[in-house]
N, C-alpha and C positions, 0 to 999 in steps of 0.2 A: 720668416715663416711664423705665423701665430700656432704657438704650441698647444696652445689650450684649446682649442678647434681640432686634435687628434685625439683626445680627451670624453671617451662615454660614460653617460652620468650613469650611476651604479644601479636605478632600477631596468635600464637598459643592459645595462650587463646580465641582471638577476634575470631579466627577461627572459633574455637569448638563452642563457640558463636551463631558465624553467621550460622552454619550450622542447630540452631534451628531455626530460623525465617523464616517467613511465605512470605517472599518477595526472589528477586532474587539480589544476591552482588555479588561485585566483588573488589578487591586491584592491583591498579599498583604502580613502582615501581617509581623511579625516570627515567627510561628509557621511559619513556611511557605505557610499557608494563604490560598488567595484568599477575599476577602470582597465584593470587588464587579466586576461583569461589566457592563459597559454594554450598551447597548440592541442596538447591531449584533451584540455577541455572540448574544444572547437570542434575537433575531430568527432569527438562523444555524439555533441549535440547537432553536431552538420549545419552549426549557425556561426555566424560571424561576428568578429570583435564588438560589429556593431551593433549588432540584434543585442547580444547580453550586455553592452553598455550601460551602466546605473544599477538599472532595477530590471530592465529587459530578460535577467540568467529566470527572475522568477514565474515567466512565463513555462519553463520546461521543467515547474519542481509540480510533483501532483498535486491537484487539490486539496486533497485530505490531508496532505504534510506542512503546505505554504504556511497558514497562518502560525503552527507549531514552530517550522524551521525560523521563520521573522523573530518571532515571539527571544528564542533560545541568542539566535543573533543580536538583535535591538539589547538583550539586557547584557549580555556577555560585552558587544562594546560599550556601553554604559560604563560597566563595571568595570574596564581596563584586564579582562581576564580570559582564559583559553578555555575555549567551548569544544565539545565532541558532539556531534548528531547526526542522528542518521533518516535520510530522506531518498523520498524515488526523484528521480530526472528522466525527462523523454530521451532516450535516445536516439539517435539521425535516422532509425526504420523505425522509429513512433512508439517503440516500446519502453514501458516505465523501468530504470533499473533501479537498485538499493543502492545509496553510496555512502557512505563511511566519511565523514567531512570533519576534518580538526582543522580549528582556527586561533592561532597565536596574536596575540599583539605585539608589533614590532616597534622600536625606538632608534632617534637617532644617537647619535653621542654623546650628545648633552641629554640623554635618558627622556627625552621630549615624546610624547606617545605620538606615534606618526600614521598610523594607522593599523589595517589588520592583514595576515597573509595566511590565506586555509590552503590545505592539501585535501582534494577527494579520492579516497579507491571505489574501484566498483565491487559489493561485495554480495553482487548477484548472481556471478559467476567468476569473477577474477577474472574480468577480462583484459587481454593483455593490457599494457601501459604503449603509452605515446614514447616512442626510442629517441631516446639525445639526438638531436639531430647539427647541433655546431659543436665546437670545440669547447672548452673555460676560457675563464681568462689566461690570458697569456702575463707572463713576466714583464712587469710594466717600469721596470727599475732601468734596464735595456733600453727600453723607447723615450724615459725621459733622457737619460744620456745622451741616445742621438738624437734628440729634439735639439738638448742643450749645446752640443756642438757643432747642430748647422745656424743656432742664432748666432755663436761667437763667429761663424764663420763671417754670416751676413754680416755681423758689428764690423768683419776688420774689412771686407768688399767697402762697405760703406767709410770706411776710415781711410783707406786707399783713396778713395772718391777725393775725401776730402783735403788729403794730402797733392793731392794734382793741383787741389783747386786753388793749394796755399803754392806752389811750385811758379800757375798762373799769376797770381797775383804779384809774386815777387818778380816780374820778370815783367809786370805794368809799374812797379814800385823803381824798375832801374830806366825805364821810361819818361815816366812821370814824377819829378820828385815832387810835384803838388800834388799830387794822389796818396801821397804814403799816408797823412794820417787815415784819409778816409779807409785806407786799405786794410791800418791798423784795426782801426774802430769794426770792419766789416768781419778781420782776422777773429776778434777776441767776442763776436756775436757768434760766429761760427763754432769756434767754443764750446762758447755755454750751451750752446744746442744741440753740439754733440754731446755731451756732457749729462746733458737731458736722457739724451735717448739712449744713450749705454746703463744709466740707470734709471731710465722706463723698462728696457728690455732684459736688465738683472733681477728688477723686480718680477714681471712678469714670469720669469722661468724662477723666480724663487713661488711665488706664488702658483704655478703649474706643478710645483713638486709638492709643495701643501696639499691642494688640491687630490690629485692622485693618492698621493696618501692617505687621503680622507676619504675619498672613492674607496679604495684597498678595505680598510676599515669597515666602513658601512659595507661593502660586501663581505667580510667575512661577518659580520653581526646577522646579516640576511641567512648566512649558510647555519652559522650555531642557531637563529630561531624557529628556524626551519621543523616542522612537525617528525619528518623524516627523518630516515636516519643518514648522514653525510659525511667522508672522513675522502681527504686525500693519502696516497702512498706514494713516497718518493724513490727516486734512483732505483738501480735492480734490487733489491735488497728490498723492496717496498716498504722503506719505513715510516709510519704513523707521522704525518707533517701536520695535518690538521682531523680532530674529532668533533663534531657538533656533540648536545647531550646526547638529544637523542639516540647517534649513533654507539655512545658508551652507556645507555641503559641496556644496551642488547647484550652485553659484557659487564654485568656490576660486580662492583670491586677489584676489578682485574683495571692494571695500569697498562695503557695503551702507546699514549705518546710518547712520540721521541724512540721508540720501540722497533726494531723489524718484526714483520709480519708472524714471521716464522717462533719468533720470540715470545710475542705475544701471546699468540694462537698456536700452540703448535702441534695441536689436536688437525692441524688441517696438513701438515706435512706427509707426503705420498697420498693424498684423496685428490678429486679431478676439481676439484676449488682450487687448488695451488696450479695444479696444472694450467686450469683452464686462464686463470692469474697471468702466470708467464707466458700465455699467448700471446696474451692481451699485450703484453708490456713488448712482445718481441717482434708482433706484426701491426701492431697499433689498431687492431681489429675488435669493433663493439661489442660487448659480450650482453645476452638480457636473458635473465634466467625466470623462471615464472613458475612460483611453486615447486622450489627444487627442495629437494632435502640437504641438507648441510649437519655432518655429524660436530657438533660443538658443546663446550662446555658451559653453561649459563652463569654460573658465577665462580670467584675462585675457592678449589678446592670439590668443587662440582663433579658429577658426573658427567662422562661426554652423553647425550642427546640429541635425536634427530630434531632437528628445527627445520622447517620450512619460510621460506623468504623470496619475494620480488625483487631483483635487483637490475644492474647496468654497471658494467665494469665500463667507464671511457677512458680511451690512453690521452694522456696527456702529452703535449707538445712544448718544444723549447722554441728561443728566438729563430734556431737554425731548424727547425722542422721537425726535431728529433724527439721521439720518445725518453721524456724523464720521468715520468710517473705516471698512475692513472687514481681517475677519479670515480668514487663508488656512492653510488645511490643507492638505497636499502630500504625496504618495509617485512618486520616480518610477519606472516602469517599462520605462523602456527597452528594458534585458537581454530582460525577459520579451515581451515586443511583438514586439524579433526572433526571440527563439527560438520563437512560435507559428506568426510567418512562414513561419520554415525548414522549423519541423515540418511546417507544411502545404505547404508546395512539395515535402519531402520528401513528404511521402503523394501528393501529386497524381503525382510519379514514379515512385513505388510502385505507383498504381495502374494507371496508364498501365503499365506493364512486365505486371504481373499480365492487362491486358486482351489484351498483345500475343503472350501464349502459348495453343498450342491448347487445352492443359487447360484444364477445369473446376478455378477456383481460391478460396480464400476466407483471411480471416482472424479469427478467434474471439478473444473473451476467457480470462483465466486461467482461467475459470470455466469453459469453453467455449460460451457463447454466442458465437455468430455475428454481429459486426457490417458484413461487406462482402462481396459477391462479385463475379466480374471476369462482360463481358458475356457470357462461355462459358455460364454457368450458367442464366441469362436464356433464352438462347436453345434453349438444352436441355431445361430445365423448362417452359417458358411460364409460367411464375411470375412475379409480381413481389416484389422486396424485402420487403413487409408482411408479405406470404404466407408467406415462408421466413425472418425474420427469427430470431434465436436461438436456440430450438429447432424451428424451424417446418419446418425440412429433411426432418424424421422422417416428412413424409408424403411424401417423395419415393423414401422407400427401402420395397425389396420390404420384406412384411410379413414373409414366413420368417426376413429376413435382418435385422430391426430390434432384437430384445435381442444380437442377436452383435454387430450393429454399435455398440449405446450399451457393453454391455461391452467391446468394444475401446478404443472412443474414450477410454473413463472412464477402462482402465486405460492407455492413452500417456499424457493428462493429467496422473495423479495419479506416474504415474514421473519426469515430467519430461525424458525422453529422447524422441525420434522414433519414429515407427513409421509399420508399416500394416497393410492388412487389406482383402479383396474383397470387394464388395455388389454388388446388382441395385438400379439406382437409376432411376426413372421416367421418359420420354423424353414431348414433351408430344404423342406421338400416342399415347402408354398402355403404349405397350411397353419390358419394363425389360431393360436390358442391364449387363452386367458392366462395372465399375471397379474400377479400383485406386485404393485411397485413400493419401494418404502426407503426415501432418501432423509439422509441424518448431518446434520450440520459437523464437522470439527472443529472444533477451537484450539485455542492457545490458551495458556494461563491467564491471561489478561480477556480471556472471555471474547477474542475477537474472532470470525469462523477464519478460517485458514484453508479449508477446502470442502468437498460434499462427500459423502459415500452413499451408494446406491444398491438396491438390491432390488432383483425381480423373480418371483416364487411364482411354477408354473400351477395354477388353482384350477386347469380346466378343470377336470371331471368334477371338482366341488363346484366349479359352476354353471356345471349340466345338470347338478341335480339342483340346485338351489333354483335352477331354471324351470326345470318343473315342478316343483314347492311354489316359485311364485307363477305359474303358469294356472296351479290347482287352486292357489288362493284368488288370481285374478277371475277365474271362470266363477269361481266357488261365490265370490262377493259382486260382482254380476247379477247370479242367480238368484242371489238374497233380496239385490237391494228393490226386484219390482215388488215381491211380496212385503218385501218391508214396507216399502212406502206407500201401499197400503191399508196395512195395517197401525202406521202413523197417521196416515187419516181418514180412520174410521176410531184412533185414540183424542185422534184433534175434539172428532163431532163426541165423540163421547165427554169429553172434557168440557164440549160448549153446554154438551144438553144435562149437565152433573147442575150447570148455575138456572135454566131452564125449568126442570122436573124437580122436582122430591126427590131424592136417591136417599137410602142410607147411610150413614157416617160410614162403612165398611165399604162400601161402592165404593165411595165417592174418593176413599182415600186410595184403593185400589186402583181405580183410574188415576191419581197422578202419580201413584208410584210406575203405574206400566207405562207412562209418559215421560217418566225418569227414567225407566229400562229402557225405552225405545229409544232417548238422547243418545245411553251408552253405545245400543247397538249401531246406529246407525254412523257416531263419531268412532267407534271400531271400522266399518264397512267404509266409510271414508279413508283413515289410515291405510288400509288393505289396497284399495283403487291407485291410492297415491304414492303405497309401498311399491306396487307393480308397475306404477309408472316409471318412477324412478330407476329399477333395472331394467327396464324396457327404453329410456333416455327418452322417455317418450311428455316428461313434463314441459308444458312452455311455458315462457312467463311474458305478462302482459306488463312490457316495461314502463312506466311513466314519470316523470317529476314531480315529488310530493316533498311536503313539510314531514322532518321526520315526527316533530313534536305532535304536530296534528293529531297522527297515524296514532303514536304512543297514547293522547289525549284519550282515542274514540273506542281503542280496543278495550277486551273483557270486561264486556259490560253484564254480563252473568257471572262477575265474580265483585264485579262493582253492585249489583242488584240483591247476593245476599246482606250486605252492608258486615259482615265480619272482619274484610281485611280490607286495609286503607292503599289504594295505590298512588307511590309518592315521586311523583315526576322531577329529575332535575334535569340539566343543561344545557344546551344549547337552543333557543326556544327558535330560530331561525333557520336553523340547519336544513339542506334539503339534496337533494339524493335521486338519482334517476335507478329508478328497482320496479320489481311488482310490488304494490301495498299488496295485496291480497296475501300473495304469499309471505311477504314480511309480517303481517300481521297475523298470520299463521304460525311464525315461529315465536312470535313474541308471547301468543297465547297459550304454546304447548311450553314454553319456560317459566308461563305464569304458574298454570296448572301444575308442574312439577313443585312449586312452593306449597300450592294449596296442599298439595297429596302429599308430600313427603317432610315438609318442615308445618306443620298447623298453626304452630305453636306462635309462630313470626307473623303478628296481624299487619308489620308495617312491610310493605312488599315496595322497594327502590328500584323507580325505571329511570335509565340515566340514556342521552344522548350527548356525543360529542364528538370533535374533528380528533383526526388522529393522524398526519400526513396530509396522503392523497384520500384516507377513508374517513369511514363515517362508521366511528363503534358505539353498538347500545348493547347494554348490559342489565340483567336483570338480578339483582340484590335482596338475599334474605337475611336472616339475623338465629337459624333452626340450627338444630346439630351439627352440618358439616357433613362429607363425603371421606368415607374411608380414603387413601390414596390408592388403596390396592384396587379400587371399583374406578377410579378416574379415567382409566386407559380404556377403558370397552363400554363407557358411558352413550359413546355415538355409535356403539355396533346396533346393525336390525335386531330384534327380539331380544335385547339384554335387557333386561329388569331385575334391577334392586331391591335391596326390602330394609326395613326400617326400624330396629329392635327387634329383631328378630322377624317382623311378620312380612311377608310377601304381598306386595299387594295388586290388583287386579290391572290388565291391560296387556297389549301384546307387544310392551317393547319396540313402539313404532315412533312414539312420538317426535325422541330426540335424535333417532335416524333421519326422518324427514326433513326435521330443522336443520341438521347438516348437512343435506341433500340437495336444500333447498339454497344453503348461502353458497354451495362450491358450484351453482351453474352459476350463480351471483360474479361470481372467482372472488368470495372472502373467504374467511377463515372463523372457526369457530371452536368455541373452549370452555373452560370454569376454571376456576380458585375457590380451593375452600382449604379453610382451614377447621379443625374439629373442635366442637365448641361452640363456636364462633360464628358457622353462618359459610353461605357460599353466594360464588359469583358467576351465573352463565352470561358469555358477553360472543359475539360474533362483531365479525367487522366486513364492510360493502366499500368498494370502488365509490367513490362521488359520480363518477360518470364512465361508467364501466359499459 
């Protein structure tokens, strides 16, 4: 029998191993490349050893993490050194989790870097771990033994052989006496051939016990490098036979090995860890604990302390079947135990505050689905949560108002900044009344949003009456503008027949100032038309494909015609944009105007085009005093107007309403920067092909 052919090579063993542990592994090789994924991994991703084969795992890591996760990997094994990072995985029902991934570098005995071996937890939710599913290794001291005594066996079968064959021979030698030498000569080849093969086959079972030994070796090197924490316990007494470190960081300064249990630890004697201990060892039955509390003392001299930890108690097996000891796998969790605590005491205070405002309130994912509303909402809709879960709100909003409302929502989303925006949303006796929506990014320290918060204030009656305010202005300017227009031209003819006739220098000058009055009035009476359009939804736009630069080119040319302020065109001179010009050029001109009238001072007036993503932002740039911050936030309400060292100046606080009116059927977004001093920036941004 060749003994060495009973013989599994040690990452086969580490395998079988890994494939009971309750966490997600993996082995690469010296290429870089991982080659084996144990069963909790497999199970995670509901892909096969082959799919993650090489570089295949990095298909299930998210996008936003891949290049990072590579990045941290590629230089840690460079480096010969142990990385920690934490990245999302698809898991087998397609959802990303968080995992926790430590990676060691492993060596052989001759201290030879051999490659890397990481342990992942999922630290999404702590979901359970992949349970031990084979045994350890077995006592391998046992099976070379009886390896060793069925070869001597076969040596002496075979040696019996041989002895016949010399029995034979001598009994053609009392036959033949011209045969003897040859029989001699054939006697003393026999021999040596035996001779051979009893030290072939000494060899061989000396080198099978080498072997094994070195097997033994390197798997206990695999268990101490192990990220984990790993220690065997022997005979009933379970005393401490092997510690990896990491199992003694969970214990520092307390001496372990060679130790009983009880010895050791003996903060654990009468608690249901010991108990549940001796089951283990007396029924040979798996134990896996998940998030349990364990009262222990951290170090010595210590307080005892609840800790929490994932573990697997497996009983270990003798040649004869028997329970000799069991083997512990361990992570613990602490950190993460209290911090789900928190977070949930936090949320539970969260939401407690969310229920204790009158608004109707909620909070969505990045994605903007909807996972919570406060009990305002409930009570308003007659809804329950299932009903209105994620996108399930959509039936609560008027129909007229449901693509304005999802293209709002979509475009604060994908900005990342705050906003809002009015709807008719359903009341649960059928009747829909105006709100005001107003959803707010949350971040993390690191400034990344983490989720939405949303809130809806009901404004009907304010806007029943702001309904007929713009109801009285729309009739009201109406009425104006046949007399007006008019009386613009019978100011036209008077203005032709001033170059005509003789008039007085008093005339004359009078007629062009009543032809500047009549400019005002009638760019008021337009504001007013187009103010009432807009709460009426009633603007359209005549969409088309234009050069933006063109557009910027051709505009304010009544401000280009006084020659006082220079308009300074930069970027992108190619750029182009499917929008209404008309009304783009609309808003360009009431952000101009705003320079002329409220910064004078700034002759150089900066119009800037450029790509930004998927948009197109132009911004218009002064170098005048700057914007209070307190006046920022109600810059785009109707009828808000500013004033400017003190003075107030003329207009009906339409302008920069329209212009925001104007980019959010657009679905862009619009703003300023100023800084005081210094000058400000109004910029909007447009869809390329919206």
């Amino acid at each position: 029998m060749d003994q060495s052919k009973q013989l599994f090579p040690v990452e086969e063993q580490f395998m079988t191993t890994a494939d009971m542990v309750p966490v997600l592994i993996r082995i690469a090789g010296l290429d870089k490349l991982y080659y084996f994924f144990n069963a909790g991994w497999l199970k995670f991703t509901g892909r096969t050893m082959k799919d993650e084969y090489g570089k295949g795992w990095t298909k299930g890591v998210h996008p936003d993490d891949l290049k990072r996760c590579l990045d941290i990997y590629t230089i840690s094994f460079d480096a010969q050194k142990e990385f920690k990072m934490e990245y999302r995985l698809k898991r087998h029902d397609g959802q990303y989790r968080w995992l926790l991934d430590n990676g060691v570098p492993r060596f052989t005995a001759d201290g030879i870097f051999a490659g890397y071996i990481s342990s992942c937890i999922d630290i999404d939710e702590l979901l359970e771990s992949e349970r031990l599913k084979n045994e350890y290794i077995r006592t391998e001291a046992l099976e070379n033994e009886q390896a060793l005594n069925e070869e001597l066996a076969t040596t002496n079968e075979e040696l019996s052989v041989t002895n016949e064959e010399l029995l034979s021979i001598n009994e053609e030698l009392n036959l033949s006496n011209e045969e003897l030498q040859q029989s001699r000569a054939s006697l003393a080849l026999l021999n040596t051939e035996l001779e051979k093969r009893v030290n072939l086959r000494t060899a061989e079972l000396s080198n099978a016990q080498a072997e094994a030994e070195s097997q033994r070796d390197r798997l206990k090197r695999f268990f101490m490098q192990a990220p984990a924490g790993i220690c065997m316990l022997d005979g009933p007494e379970l005393v401490f036979e092997l510690v990896n470190p990491s199992y003694q960081q969970l214990f520092s300064g307390r001496s372990l090995l060679g130790k009983p249990i009880l010895e050791a630890v003996p903060e654990i004697r009468g608690t249901s860890i010991w108990n549940i201990l001796q089951d283990v060892y007396q029924s040979g039955k798996t134990f896996e604990g998940n998030e349990l509390p364990i009262p222990l003392v951290r170090h010595e001299g210590g307080l005892v302390e609840d800790r929490y930890f994932n573990f697997i108690y497996q009983a270990r097996y003798d040649a004869r079947n028997m329970v000799d000891g069991i083997l512990v796998f361990v992570i613990e969790v602490t950190d993460i135990v209290q911090t789900k605590r928190q977070v949930q005491e936090s949320e539970l205070r969260f939401r407690t505050l969310l229920n204790a405002i009158p608004q109707i309130a909620w909070t969505n994912t990045i994605d903007g689905s909807v996972n919570y509303y406060n009990q305002q909402w409930y009570d308003y809709t007659g809804l329950d949560f299932e009903q209105t879960k994620a996108w399930g709100w959509k039936n609560v909003i008027h129909p007229n108002d449901l693509q304005y409302n999802l293209d709002s929502y979509q475009s604060i989303l994908q900005s990342g900044q705050g906003g809002g925006f009015e709807v008719r949303e359903k009341r649960t006796d059928g009747v829909y009344r105006w709100h005001l929506v107003r959803i707010q990014p949350v971040k993390n320290e690191k400034g990344e949003i983490q989720f939405w918060i949303g809130t809806a204030t009901d404004i009907h009656e304010i806007k029943l009456l702001q309904q007929q305010k713009d109801d009285f202005i729309s009739i009201a300017s109406h009425e104006l503008k046949t007399p007006v227009t008019s009386l613009k031209a019978s100011l036209q003819l008077l203005d032709r027949l001033k170059n005509q006739q003789t008039f007085s220098d008093m005339v004359s000058k009078l007629i062009e100032q009543s032809n500047k009055s009549m400019q005002k009035i009638s760019s008021l009476i337009g504001d007013l038309l187009d103010a009432s359009r807009m709460s009426e939804s009633q603007l359209h736009l005549n969409k088309t494909t234009f050069t933006v630069f063109d557009m910027l080119n051709g505009c304010c040319n009544h401000v280009r015609a006084v020659g006082e302020y220079k308009l300074v065109l930069q970027g992108d001179k190619k750029l182009q944009i499917f929008a209404d010009e008309h009304r783009i050029d609309q808003v360009v001109v009431n952000l101009v105007n705003n320079v002329v009238k409220y910064a004078p001072e700034s002759k150089n007036i900066f119009l800037a085009a450029e790509k930004v993503g998927q948009n197109v932002k132009i911004s218009v740039r002064d170098t005048g005093p700057g914007i209070a911050p307190d006046k920022i936030p109600h810059l785009f309400e109707r009828y808000y107007r500013t004033d400017y060292k003190g003075e107030q100046y003329s207009g009906l606080g339409l302008g920069l309403y329209i212009s925001a009116e104007i980019v959010k059927r657009h679905g862009g977004q619009i703003g300023v920067d100023s800084v005081l001093g210094k000058g400000s920036t109004f910029w909007f941004t447009l869809p390329i092909n919206y």
